[in-house]
C-alpha angles and dihedrals in degrees: 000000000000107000099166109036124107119249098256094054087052091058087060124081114279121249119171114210097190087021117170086203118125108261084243096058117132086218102111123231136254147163098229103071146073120213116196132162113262100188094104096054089052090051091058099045089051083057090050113031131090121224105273100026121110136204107239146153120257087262095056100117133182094280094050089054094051092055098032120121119248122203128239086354099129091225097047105028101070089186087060105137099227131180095241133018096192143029086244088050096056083044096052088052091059102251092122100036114184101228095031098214131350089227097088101215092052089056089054095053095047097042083062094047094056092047081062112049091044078059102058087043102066090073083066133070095287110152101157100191084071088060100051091254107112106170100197095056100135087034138272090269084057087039088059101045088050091049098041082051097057091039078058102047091047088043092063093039083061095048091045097049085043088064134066122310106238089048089044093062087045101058102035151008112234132249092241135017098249108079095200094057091050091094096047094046089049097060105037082053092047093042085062102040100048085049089061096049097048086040080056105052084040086065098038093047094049085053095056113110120268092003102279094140093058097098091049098048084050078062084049104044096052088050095050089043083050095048084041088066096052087044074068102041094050083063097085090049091053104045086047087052093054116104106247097001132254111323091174128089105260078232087068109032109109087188131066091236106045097245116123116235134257120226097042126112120172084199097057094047084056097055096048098050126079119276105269124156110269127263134168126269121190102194109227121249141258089256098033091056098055078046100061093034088065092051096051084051096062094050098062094048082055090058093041088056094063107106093214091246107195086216103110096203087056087042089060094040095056093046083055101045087049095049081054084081097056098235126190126254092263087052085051106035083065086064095041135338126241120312086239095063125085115267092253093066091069127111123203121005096031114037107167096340090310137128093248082334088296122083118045115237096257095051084055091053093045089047092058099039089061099249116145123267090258089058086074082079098049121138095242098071086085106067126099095246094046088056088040083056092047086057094042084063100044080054088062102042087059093049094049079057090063135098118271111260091041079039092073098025087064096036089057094049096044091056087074082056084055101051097046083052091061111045084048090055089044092048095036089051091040095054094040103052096013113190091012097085092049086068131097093196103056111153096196092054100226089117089050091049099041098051091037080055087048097051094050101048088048079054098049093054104051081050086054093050077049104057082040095053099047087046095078086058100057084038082050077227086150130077128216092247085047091053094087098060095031081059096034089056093033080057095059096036081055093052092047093046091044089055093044090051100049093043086064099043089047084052093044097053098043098055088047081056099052085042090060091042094247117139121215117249102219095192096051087037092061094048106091101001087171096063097055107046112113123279093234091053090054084052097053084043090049087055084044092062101051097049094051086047085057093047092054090045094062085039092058097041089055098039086058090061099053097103089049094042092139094045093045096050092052092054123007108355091058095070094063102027117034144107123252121221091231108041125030110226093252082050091054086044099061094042086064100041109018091109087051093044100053078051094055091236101184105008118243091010101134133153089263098059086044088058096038092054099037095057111133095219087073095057093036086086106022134110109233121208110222097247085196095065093060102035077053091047092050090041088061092052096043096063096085097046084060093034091129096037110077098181094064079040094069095036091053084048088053097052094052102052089050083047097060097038096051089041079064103046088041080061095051091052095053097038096054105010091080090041098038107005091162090054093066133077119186125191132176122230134174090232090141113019123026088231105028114076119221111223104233103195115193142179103261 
């Protein structure tokens, strides 16, 4: 090994002069380099050196270390002296013996052991094609016979040991030799087989077009959750069958009954995968994995209660609703695959390019932006920017599928997508129809489809700066000194999706009146406006309020401790309004909303605007309304207008209580922070709403 040589003498054969090499070595010989034994320096290093740390040159970067050799890892080291080299010749050597064992009620035991480790493994990296296992080999159709006879088969020994003794010996053998643990062994054996073959249908039902199999996977779901529980209970009969009983934590037994399998070498797994550099893998637990497998199921039953409503904005509320639970990629590849994978791989809300395989993309689009149901047909589907819009849903549909923090990287770079979309649609149907579209009266409705498209999309993507935004909360991508700007820029990307709301629902119901040949009474129509806007703009307002309650609460706090700044800075000031050494706050600024900000969203919203109307000199005199009172005030009516959707229910109920909490502590602030502005401390936390701090104000 040349340590010391230039590059360019290591690109030339290598000669030793004072070589240690064997004379019959193959190595050619030059007079340009130096071969010494390394073996002593190695020794040393292993001495010094902490798992994970290499020995490299200043120009060893991050790609050399990707692709760098490691010595002695399994994966990297391709001289690695390993047990076994392939999965026959494990098999040859008798780890996966076929019986098990020729003592029956050893069979049975291990035979368990080895249903639940495989188990615990499928949390981990197990794709068994790559390990020449593929276990639908004769097809699924061959896999479930095999399974529904041995259900069978296990079915009649229960019944049998359940009789009488004398007829029991008559009919059938047991599985084991000791007759009193026939039952026990029976169940635990059906309880796991009859898991994998409803886990199985689950699986083969969700995957069924348009979503015709999800009724019957619900069936499914509720009988593997119930196998899944005697899968537990038949924990207590198996640890007391084990010779000499568990001697492992319950934390680290992959096996019900504490034994560890047979058939299963972690060397082995590291010489048939791909080199990849090594990490680490703790394996879950027995009880870990039923765990996460009822979760998943009901996950999955989540996503099998959804009634494919063609309604766009109740499609991305319940997708939201269900990321809320945090489910795992096999919970949400049923939704939508990776974002990485073609749009007809999907498998259940795009189906060739299709809304569930049914409703093509633009009838989706017409359907949220409130045309009528003939618009579907309408000529402008055809054009280039109006396909390039059906994709850029589908798009969203995928990222909305991802998990949480891919979710908003790719969310806040798709909103730049959206806004080129739209000034293309605006300039293509300009050009195209010219003054038409400036028209309110136009007979052929081109006017009426194109503005209504425009609405919406400006719409969708203030919903999309939204979901960005209040994703940094749920990634706590946001510090306590960060809180005043995040709510100051969530506030203006509200107002915006509240108007734009409300523009589409006003155009919607109007043309729903002239369809049906009534004529608007400007007079009446005028007379209580507020009752009659739409329950889900009073929604988006009650949220408005809040967050600009939240907004005036640090501005006050801050404002009370103007005449102690230096003071403040150095205590409590300091956590919500100081500078880092490392980033300015228009550098921090522009971390949390550049993408927002290359999309215009909202338009004319710069660091500069939020300093201008966030001086503190404009609060320091003014009067300020408690915003609480009235977001609290427009939670409680709005109950009734969401009395048969729970989910609006709870998060009405959240933003109350973070309403009436806040509204006291808003008081408190006022009250004292002008009298004794150092005798109070005031801290934000999500007690109530994930996204929605709560002001704790406390005696200093």
């Amino acid at each position: 090994m040349d340590w010391n040589s230039t590059p360019a003498e290591q690109a030339e054969p290598p000669m030793s002069r004072r070589s240690s090499l064997p004379l019959s070595s193959t190595i050619p010989a030059s007079p340009n380099t130096v071969w010494v034994d390394a073996t002593p320096l190695l020794q040393a290093a292993c001495t010094d050196l902490l798992d994970g740390e290499l020995i490299h040159g200043e120009n060893f970067n991050l790609f050399a270390a990707m692709s760098a050799l490691e010595i002695m890892d399994p994966k990297m080291d391709s001289g690695m002296i390993c047990k076994y080299y392939s999965v026959d010749e494990a098999i040859e050597d008798g780890v996966g013996p076929v019986p098990i064992s020729f003592d029956r009620t050893t069979d049975v035991q291990c035979t368990l052991d080895i249903m639940d480790h495989l188990l615990a493994c499928e949390e981990e990296d197990l794709f068994t094609m790559a390990y020449g296992l593929p276990l639908d080999g004769d097809g699924d159709e061959k896999s479930l016979s095999l399974l529904n006879a041995v259900e069978e088969n296990l079915c009649r020994q229960l019944r049998a040991c359940k009789a009488q003794s004398s007829r029991r010996k008559q009919d059938m053998e047991p599985l084991q030799s000791d007759i009193d643990m026939e039952e026990g062994y029976c169940k635990a054996l059906l309880c796991r087989l009859r898991f994998r073959k409803h886990f199985f249908h689950v699986l083969a039902c969700m995957r069924r077009p348009q979503g015709k199999g999800l009724e019957l996977a619900r069936k499914h779901i509720a009988s593997s959750i119930s196998e899944l529980e005697c899968i537990r209970k038949s924990a207590d009969f198996l640890i007391s069958t084990a010779s000499g009983g568990c001697s492992i934590g319950i934390e680290d037994r992959t096996t019900a009954s504490g034994r560890k399998p047979i058939g299963f070498d972690a060397s082995l797994n590291s010489r048939v995968s791909a080199p990849a550099p090594p990490r680490s893998i703790k394996m879950l637990s027995w009880n870990k994995a039923i765990e996460y497998f009822e979760k998943l199921l009901r996950d999955l039953d989540f996503i099998c209660s959804y009634s494919l409503d063609p309604s766009l904005e109740v499609l991305l509320r319940f997708v939201t609703q269900f990321q809320s639970s945090r489910p795992d990629l096999v919970a949400r590849s049923h939704l939508q695959v990776p974002y990485s994978l073609p749009s007809t791989e999907t498998l259940l809300l795009v189906q060739e390019g299709r809304l569930y395989g049914r409703d093509p993309m633009f009838a989706v689009i017409t359907r949220a932006a409130g045309l009528p149901e003939t618009t579907k047909n309408h000529d402008i589907q055809r054009y280039e920017s109006v396909m390039q819009l059906g994709q850029l849903v589908i798009n969203m549909l995928k990222i909305v599928c991802t998990n949480t923090a891919w979710q908003r990287r790719k969310l806040g770079k798709s909103l730049q997508d959206w806004r080129v979309i739209y000034v293309q649609l605006e300039l293509a149907f300009t050009n195209k129809f010219g003054e038409v579209l400036a028209t309110s009266n136009d007979e052929n409705g081109v006017a009426r489809v194109v503005k209504q498209i425009l609405i919406w999309l400006e719409e969708q993507a203030y919903w999309i700066a939204f979901r960005f935004l209040m994703l940094g909360f749920e990634l706590e991508l946001y510090s306590p000194s960060e809180f005043f700007m995040v709510y100051w820029y969530l506030y203006a990307v509200l107002v915006k999706l509240a108007e734009k709301t409300d523009s589409r629902m006003e155009i919607t119901e109007i043309t729903a009146a002239k369809r049906k040949g009534k004529k608007r009474k400007d007079s009446s129509k005028d007379v209580g406006r507020e009752t009659r806007i739409p329950p889900a703009v009073r929604f988006l307002q009650c949220q408005i309020h809040l967050v600009e309650g939240l907004t005036l609460v640090i501005i006050l706090w801050i404002s009370s401790y103007v005449c102690l700044l230096q003071a403040a800075l150095r205590n409590e000031m300091a956590a919500l309004h100081s500078l880092t050494p490392f980033n300015s706050e228009q550098e921090i600024f522009l971390q949390h909303f550049e993408l927002l900000q290359k999309a215009c969203i909202p338009e004319q919203i710069t660091y500069h605007s939020f300093k201008e109307s966030t001086s503190y000199a404009r609060f320091s005199n003014i009067a300020t309304p408690n915003c609480f009172q009235q977001a609290q005030k427009l939670a409680k009516e709005l109950r009734s207008s969401f009395s048969n959707d729970h989910d609006r229910l709870a998060e009405l109920r959240r933003l109350e209580q973070v309403a009436e909490h806040n509204s006291v502590a808003m008081n408190v602030i006022c009250q004292l922070g002008a009298v004794e502005p150092n005798s109070l401390k005031v801290s934000f936390e999500f007690i109530h709403h994930p996204c929605y701090a709560t002001a704790v104000v406390r005696r200093a």
